[in-house]
C-alpha positions in Angstrom: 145.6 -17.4 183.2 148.7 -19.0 182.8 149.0 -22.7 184.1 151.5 -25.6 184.1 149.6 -28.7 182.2 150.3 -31.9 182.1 149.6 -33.0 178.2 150.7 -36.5 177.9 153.5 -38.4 178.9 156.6 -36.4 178.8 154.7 -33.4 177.9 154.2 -30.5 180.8 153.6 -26.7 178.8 153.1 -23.6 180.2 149.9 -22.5 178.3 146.9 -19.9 178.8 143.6 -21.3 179.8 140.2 -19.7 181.4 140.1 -18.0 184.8 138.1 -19.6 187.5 135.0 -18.6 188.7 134.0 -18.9 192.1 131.0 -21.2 193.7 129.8 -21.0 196.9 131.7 -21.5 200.1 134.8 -21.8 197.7 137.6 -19.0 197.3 139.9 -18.0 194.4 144.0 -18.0 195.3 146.5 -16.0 193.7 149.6 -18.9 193.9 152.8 -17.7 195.3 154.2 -21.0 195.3 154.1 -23.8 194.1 156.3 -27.6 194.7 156.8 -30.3 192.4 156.3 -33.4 194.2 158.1 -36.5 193.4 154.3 -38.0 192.3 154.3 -35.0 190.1 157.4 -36.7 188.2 155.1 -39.7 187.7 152.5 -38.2 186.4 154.3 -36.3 183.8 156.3 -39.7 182.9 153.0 -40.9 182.4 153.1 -43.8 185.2 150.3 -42.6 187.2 147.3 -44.5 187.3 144.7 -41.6 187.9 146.2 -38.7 186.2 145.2 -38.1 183.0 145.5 -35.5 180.6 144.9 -31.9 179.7 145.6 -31.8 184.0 147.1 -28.9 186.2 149.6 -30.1 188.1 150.5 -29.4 191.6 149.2 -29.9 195.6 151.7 -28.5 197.8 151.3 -24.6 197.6 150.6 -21.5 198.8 148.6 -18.3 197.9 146.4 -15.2 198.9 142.6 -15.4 198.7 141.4 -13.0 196.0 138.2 -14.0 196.7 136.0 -15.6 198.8 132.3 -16.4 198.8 131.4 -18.0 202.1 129.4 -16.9 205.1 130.7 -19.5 207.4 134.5 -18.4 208.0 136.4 -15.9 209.3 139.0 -15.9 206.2 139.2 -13.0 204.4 140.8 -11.6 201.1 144.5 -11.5 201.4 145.2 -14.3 203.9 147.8 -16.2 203.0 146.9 -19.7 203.2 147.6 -23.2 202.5 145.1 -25.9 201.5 144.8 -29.9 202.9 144.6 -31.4 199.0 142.6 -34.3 199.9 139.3 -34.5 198.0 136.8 -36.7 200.1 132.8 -37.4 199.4 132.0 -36.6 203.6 129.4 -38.8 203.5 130.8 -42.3 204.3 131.6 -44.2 207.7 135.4 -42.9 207.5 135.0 -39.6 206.7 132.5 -39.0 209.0 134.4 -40.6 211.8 137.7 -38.7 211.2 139.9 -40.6 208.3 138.5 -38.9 205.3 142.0 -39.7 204.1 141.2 -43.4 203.0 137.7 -42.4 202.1 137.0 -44.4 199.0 136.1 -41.8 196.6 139.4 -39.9 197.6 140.5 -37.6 194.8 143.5 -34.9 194.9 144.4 -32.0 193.6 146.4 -31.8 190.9 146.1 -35.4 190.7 142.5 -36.3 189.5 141.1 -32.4 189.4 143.3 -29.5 188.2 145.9 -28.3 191.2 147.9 -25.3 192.0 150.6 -25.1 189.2 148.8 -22.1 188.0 148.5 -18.6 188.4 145.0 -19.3 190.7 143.5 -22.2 191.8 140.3 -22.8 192.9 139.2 -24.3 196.5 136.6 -25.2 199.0 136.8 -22.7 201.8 137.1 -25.5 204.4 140.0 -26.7 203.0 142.0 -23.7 203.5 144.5 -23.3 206.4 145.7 -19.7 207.4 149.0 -19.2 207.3 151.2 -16.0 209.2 151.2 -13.1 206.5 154.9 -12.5 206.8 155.7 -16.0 206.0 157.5 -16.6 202.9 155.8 -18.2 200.4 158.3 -21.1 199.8 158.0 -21.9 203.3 154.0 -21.9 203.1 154.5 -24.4 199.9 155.5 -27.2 201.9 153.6 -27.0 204.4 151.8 -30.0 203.6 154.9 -32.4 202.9 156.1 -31.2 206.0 152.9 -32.4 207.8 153.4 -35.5 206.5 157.2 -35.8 208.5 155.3 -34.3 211.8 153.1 -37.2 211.5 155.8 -39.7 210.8 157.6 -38.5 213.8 154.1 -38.3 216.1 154.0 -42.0 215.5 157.6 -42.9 216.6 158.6 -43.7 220.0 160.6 -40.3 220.4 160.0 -40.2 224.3 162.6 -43.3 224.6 165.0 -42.8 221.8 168.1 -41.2 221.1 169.2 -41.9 217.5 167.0 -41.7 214.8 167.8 -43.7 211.7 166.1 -43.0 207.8 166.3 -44.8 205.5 166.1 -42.9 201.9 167.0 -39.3 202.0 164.0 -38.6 200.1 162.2 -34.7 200.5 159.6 -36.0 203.3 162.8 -37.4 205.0 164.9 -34.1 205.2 161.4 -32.9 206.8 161.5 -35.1 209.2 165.3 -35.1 210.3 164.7 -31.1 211.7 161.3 -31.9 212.9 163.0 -34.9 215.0 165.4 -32.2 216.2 162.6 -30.5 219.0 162.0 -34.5 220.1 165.4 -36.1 219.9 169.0 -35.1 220.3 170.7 -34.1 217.4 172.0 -37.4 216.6 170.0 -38.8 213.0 171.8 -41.3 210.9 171.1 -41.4 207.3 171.6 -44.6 205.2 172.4 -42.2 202.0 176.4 -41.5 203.6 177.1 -38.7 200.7 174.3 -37.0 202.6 175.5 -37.8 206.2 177.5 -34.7 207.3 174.9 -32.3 205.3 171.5 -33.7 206.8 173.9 -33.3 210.7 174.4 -29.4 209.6 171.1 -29.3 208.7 169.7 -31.0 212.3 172.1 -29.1 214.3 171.4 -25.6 212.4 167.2 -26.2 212.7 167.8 -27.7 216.3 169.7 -24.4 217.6 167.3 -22.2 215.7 164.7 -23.7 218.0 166.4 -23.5 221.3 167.1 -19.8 220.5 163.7 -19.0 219.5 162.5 -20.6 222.9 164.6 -18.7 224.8 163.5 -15.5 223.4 159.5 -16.2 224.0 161.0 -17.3 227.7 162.4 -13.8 228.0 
């Protein structure tokens, strides 16, 4: 299969290696899609600490299951899915209690085992999230940057504001302006002012979206 790889510093190829084979409780993706991350740009500079090469880049993604070995999920082939790409032992104090994210032996994909940058990927069953069938792939990919601007704005004090200001007009933070939309009124100031009136379109065009679709599950 055809994969991107990360070969050394400066040095991503688009070369053939093996197909996967599939373990228990794991399930084989065809990728649909497939974002480079601004982490991905450090690894192929060569300026991560953990990544090292031959590696397949790429966590945030989406694909159909092509198969699936596991007795314990409803999931089937041809879901479209995403996948949470934290890699976590499940056996210490803090996974076990709900933060597997700062588990000490936390790995990702794409960063310390081969990611999605590929044809297929490879991936525990219970990482996978199901995602609508009719949603468009490049929507499913970022999926998981945009759960990282949901969380940013579930930890704000949204119920008492009425200006949001971010600083850096970074990818996560163009997620987070239209997600601030259904908690705030349309009024988000960006420090970046070249990006001012563009990231206000943006707001107002997701923020109306959401009002219409509302009012159609109203009706």
């Amino acid at each position: 299969m055809l994969a991107a790889r990360y070969l050394g510093p400066g040095r991503i190829e688009s070369i053939q290696i093996p197909k996967l084979e599939v373990g228990d409780e794991e399930a084989l993706l065809k990728v649909e899609a497939c974002g480079f991350c601004g982490s991905d740009l450090g690894i192929v500079a060569g300026v991560h600490p953990r990544a090292k090469a031959p590696l397949t880049l790429g966590h945030e993604f989406c694909g159909r299951i092509e198969r699936i070995h596991s007795a314990r999920t409803n999931l089937k082939e041809g879901d479209l899915v995403t996948a949470y790409p934290l890699i976590s032992c499940g056996r210490c104090h803090v996974c076990r209690t709900g933060a597997a994210h700062v588990c000490r032996e936390l790995r990702l994909y794409g960063f310390d085992v081969d990611g999605a940058m590929a044809e297929y990927v490879r991936l525990p069953v219970n990482s996978l999230l199901r995602l609508p069938n009719d949603m468009s792939p490049l929507v499913g990919a970022v999926v998981e940057p945009l759960a990282v601007a949901v969380h940013g704005v579930s930890l704000a004090p949204t119920e008492t504001a009425s200006t949001a200001v971010v600083m850096g007009a970074g990818p996560s933070a163009w997620h987070w302006q239209p997600d601030s939309a259904w908690t705030l009124s349309p009024r988000v100031q960006n420090s970046n002012r070249l990006l001012k009136r563009r990231l206000r379109a943006m707001v107002w065009t997701w923020y109306l979206n959401a009002r219409a679709s509302r009012a159609r599950r109203k009706t």
